[in-house]
C-alpha positions as CSV (number, residue, x, y, z in Angstrom):
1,X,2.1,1.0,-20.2
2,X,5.1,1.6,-18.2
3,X,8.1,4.2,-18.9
4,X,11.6,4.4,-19.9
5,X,12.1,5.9,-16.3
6,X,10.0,2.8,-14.8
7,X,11.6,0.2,-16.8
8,X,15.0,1.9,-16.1
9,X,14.2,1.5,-12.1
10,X,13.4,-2.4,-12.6
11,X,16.3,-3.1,-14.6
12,X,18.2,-2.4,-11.4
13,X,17.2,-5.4,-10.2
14,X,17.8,-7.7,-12.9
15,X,20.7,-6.2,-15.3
16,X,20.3,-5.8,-18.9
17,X,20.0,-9.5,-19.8
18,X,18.4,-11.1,-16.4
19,X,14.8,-12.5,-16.1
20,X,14.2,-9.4,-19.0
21,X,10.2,-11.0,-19.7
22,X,9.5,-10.3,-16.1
23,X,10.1,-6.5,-16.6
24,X,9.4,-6.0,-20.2
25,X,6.3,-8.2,-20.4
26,X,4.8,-9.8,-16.7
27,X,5.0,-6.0,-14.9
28,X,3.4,-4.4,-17.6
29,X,0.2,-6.5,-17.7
30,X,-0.1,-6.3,-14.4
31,X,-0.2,-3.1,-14.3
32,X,-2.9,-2.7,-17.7
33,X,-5.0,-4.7,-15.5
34,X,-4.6,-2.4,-12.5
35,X,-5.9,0.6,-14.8
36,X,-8.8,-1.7,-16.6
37,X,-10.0,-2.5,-13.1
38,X,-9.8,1.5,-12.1
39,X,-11.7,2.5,-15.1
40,X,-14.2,-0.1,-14.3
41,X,-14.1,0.7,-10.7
42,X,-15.2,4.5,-11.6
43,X,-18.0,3.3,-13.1
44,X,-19.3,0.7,-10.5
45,X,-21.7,2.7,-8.5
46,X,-23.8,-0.1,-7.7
47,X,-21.6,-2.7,-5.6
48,X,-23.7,-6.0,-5.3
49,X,-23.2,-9.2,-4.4
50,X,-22.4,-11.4,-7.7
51,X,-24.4,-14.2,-6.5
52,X,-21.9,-16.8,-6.3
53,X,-19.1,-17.6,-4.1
54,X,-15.2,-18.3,-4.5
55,X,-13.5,-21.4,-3.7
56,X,-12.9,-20.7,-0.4
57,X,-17.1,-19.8,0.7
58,X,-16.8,-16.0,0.3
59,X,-19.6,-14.3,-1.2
60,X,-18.1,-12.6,-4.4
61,X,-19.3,-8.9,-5.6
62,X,-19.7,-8.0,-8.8
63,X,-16.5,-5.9,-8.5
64,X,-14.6,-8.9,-7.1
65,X,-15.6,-10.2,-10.7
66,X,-14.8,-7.8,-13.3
67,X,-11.3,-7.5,-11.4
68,X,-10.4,-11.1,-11.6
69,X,-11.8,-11.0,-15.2
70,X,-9.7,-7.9,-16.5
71,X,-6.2,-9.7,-14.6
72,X,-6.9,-13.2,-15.9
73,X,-7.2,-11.6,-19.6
74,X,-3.7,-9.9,-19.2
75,X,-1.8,-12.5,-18.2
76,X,-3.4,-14.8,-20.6
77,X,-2.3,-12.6,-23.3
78,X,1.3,-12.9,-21.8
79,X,3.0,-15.7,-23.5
80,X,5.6,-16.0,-20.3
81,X,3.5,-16.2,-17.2
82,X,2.6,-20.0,-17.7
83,X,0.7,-20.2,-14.6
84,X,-2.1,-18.6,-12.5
85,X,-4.1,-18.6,-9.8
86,X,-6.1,-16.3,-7.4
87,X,-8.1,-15.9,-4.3
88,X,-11.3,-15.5,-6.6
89,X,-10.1,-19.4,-8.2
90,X,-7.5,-20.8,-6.0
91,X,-6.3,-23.1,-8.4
92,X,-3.1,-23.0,-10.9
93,X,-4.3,-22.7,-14.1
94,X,-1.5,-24.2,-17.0
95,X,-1.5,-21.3,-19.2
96,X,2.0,-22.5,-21.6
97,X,2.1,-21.6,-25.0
98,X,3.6,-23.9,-27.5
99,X,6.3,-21.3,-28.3
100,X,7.2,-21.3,-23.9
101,X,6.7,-25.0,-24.0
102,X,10.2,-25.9,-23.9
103,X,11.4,-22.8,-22.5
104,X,13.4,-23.0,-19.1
105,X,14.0,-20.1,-18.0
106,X,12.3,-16.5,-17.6
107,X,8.8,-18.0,-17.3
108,X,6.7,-16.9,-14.4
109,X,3.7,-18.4,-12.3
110,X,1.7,-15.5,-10.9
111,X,-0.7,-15.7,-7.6
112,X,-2.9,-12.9,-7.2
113,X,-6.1,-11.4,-4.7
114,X,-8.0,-8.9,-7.6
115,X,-9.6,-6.7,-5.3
116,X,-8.3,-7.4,-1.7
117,X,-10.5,-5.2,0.8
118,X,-13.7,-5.5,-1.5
119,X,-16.0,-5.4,1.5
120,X,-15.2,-1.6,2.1
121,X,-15.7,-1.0,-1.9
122,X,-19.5,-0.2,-0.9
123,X,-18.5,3.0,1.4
124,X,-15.8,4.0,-1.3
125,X,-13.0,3.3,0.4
126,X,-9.8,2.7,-0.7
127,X,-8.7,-0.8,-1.4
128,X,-5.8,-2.8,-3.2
129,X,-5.0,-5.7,-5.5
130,X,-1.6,-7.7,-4.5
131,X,0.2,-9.7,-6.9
132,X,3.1,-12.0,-6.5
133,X,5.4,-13.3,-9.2
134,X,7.4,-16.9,-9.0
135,X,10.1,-17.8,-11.4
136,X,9.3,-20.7,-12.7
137,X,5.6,-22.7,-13.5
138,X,4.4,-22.8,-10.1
139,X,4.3,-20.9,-7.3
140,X,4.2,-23.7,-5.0
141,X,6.5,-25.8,-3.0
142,X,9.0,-22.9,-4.2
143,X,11.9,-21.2,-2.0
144,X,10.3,-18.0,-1.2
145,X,13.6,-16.2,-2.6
146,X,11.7,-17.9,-6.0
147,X,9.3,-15.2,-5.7
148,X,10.6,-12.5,-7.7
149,X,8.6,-9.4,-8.2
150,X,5.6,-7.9,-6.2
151,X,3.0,-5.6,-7.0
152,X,0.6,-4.1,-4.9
153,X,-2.1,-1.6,-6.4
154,X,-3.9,0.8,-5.1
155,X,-7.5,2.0,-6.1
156,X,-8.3,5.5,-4.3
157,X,-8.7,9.2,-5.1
158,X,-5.8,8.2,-7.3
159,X,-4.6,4.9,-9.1
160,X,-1.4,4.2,-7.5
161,X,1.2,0.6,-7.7
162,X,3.9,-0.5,-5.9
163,X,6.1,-2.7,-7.7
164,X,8.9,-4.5,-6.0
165,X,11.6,-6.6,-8.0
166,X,14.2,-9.0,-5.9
167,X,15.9,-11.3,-8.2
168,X,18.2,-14.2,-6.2
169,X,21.6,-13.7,-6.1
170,X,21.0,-9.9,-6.7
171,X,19.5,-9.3,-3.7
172,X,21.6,-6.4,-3.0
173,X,20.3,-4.8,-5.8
174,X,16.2,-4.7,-5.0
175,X,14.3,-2.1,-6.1
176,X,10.9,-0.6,-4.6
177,X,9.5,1.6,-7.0
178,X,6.1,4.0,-6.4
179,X,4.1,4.4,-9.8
180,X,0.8,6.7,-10.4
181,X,-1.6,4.8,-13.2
182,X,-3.2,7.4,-15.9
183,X,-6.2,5.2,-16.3
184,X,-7.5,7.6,-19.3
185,X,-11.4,6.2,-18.9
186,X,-10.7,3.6,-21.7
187,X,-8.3,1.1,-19.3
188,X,-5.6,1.5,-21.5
189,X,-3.5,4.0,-19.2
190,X,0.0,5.6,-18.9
191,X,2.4,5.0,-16.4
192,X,4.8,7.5,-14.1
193,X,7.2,7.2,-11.5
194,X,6.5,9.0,-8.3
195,X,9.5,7.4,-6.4
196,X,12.1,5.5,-7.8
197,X,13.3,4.3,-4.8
198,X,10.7,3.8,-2.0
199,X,12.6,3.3,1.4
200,X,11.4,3.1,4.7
201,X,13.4,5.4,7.0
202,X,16.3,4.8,9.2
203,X,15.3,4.8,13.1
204,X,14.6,8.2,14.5
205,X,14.0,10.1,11.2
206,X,10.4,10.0,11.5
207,X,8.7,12.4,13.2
208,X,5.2,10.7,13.1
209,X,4.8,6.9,14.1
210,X,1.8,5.1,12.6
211,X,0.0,2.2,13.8
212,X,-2.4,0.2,11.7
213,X,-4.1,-2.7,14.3
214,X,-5.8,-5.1,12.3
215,X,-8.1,-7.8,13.8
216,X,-8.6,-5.5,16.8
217,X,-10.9,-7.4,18.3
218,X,-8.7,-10.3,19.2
219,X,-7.3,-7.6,21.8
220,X,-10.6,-8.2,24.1
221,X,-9.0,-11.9,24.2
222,X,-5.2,-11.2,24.2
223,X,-4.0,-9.3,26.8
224,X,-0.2,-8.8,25.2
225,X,-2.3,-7.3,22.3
226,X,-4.2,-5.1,24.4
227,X,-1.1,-3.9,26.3
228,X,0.6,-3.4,22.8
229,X,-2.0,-1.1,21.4
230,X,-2.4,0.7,24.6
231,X,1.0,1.8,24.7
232,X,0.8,3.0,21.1
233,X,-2.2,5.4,22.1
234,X,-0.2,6.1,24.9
235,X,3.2,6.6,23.3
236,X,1.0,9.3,21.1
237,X,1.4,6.8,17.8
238,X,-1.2,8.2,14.7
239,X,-3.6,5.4,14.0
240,X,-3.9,4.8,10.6
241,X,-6.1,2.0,10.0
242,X,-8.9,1.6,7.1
243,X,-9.7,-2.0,7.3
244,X,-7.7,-2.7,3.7
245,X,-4.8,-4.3,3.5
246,X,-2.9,-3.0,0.2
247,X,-3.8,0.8,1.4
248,X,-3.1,0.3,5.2
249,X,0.5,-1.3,4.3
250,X,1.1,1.1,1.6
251,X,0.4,4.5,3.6
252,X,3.1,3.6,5.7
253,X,5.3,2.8,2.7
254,X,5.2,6.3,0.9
255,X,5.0,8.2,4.8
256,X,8.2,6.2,5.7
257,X,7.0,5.0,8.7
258,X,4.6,2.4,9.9
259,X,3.8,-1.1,11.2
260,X,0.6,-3.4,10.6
261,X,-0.2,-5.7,13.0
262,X,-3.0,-8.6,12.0
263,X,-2.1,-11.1,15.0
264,X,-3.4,-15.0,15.5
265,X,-5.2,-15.9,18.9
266,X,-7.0,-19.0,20.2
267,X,-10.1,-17.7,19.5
268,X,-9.6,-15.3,16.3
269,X,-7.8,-17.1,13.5
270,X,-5.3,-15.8,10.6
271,X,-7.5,-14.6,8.0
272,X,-4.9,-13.7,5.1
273,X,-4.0,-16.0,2.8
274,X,0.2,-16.5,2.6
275,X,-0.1,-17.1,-1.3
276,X,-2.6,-13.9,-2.6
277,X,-1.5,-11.5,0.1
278,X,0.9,-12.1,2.9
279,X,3.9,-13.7,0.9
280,X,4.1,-10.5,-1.7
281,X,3.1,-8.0,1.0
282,X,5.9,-9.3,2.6
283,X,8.5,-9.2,-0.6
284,X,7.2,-5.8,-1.1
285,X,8.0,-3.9,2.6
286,X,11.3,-5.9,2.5
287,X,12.7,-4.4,-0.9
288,X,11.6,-0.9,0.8
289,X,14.2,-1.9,3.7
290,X,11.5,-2.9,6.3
291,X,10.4,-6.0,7.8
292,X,7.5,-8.8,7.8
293,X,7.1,-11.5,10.3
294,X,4.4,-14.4,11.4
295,X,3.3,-13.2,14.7
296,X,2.3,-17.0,15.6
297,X,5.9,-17.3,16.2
298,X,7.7,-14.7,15.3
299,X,9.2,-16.1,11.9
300,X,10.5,-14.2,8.7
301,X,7.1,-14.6,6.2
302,X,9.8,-15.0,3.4
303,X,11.6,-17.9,5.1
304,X,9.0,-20.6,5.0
305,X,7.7,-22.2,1.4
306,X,4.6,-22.2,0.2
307,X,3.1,-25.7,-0.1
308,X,-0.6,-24.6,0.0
309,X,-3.1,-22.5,-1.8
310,X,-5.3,-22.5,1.0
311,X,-2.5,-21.8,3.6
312,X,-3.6,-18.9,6.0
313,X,-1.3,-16.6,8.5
314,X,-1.6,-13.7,10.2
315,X,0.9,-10.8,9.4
316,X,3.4,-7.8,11.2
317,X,4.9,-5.4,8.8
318,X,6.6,-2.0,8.3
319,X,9.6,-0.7,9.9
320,X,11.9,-3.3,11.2
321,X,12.6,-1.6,14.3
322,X,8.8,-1.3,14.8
323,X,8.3,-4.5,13.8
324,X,11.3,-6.1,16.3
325,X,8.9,-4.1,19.1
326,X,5.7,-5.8,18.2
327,X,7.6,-8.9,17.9
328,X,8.8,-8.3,21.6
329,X,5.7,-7.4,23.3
330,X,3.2,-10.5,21.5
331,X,6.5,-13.4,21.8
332,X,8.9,-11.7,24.3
């Protein structure tokens, strides 16, 4: 599934003898399940409600389904990610091996939301899966820094990932890497490189601005929100906003520019969930140079651990000087 060229990207990251499963082994089933799902997705005209509901109340579709079901059965076929859970079944799973049982190192817990942005499946819009990777058998009560790899895949007029790889003590050397998934109608797939090192550009080289405002209507209630999106319209910013997470996050990510901005008021909670989708958003737009921050108070995402499953933020990412200006206009 993935290249020399991809492989020789991630190996950046980790040298030739560091945390080599998570590169050889955890990335690549990731990314088979991300072209199982698209080959499924293809074929899903008929997007219904499942009948049942996650863990957390959501109704589930029958898409939200066959995603979780094509990502569990990767990583249980990969001896070194020992633990799992997911938005769809928010609990850790064990999933050791006897031949990891005793193993210390370069074993992995993974998090994951299958199909983040399922409600907009139905008018064939782009959406997104996001998955983090901890060192270690859990992803909780962990240093952030213990998350070490982020992947955030994109289901569209193309199959697209994003796969980030910060390794502590190496930080210096975190990659961003842009891949296109061949999906080949049987879900087995080929992977390519389309940018090997994904950055978000310096201030001023960007000649469009983009704005994605999430949870808009939390402006009719918060005045510093309504100023702040105002003065985008008025500083002649391009609104890019679809109502999915993965694709909103990641246009600005390959266009260089961009912030999203899904702020918390009294009367319109955080919505996104810091383990499935706000802690490896925020790994990923870091590793491409930018910035993510908790709007509630204006903290790094990636400073605070996670000791929840069911912990819930809201989320301001992109360019780090864009980001510094939101930060400014909602806390300042």
């Amino acid at each position: 599934m993935t290249s020399p060229k991809l492989l020789e990207s991630l190996h950046r990251a980790t040298g030739p003898d560091l945390n080599p499963s998570l590169v050889n082994d955890v990335i690549p089933s990731i990314l088979r399940g991300i072209a199982r799902t698209a080959a499924a997705l293809c074929k899903a005209h008929s997007v219904e409600t499942a009948g049942s509901d996650n863990a957390f109340g959501d109704a589930q579709l029958n898409v939200d389904v066959l995603a979780e079901e094509f990502f569990r059965a990767e990583l249980a076929a990969c001896p070194v990610v020992v633990a799992a859970s997911s938005e769809e079944d928010p609990v850790e799973t064990d999933m050791t091996t006897a031949d990891v049982a005793n193993r210390p190192e370069d074993v992995y817990a993974v998090a994951f939301d299958p199909l983040d942005g399922s409600s907009i499946v139905g008018a064939n819009w782009s959406v997104g899966c996001i998955f983090g990777v901890w060192a270690g058998r859990s992803a909780l009560g962990k240093d952030p820094r213990e998350q070490v790899a982020a992947v955030l895949g994109v289901f569209g007029p193309r199959t697209t990932a994003v796969v980030a790889v910060r390794i502590p003590g190496r930080e210096a050397d975190a990659v961003c890497v842009e891949v296109g998934i061949d999906e080949s109608g049987h879900g087995e797939g080929s992977c390519d490189v389309i940018r090997s090192d994904l950055r978000l550009n310096a201030p001023g080289q960007s000649k469009t601005r983009y704005f994605a405002p999430a949870n808009l209507r939390a402006a009719a209630e918060d005045e510093k929100y309504m100023s702040l999106v105002t003065k985008y319209i008025q500083d002649k910013y391009t609104l890019r906003y679809s109502g999915g997470l993965v694709p909103d996050v990641v246009h600005g990510l390959v266009n260089g520019h961009g912030v999203y901005l899904s702020p918390v008021t009294a009367g319109s909670k955080a919505k996104l969930r810091r383990a499935f989708e706000v802690l490896p958003v925020a790994l990923v737009v870091e590793c491409a140079g930018g910035m993510a921050i908790d709007p509630a108070d204006g903290r790094r995402i990636l400073e605070t651990p996670l000791a929840s499953l069911d912990e819930k933020s809201g989320l301001v990412c992109g360019t780090a000087e864009e980001v510094e200006k939101v930060k400014a206009a909602l806390l300042g």
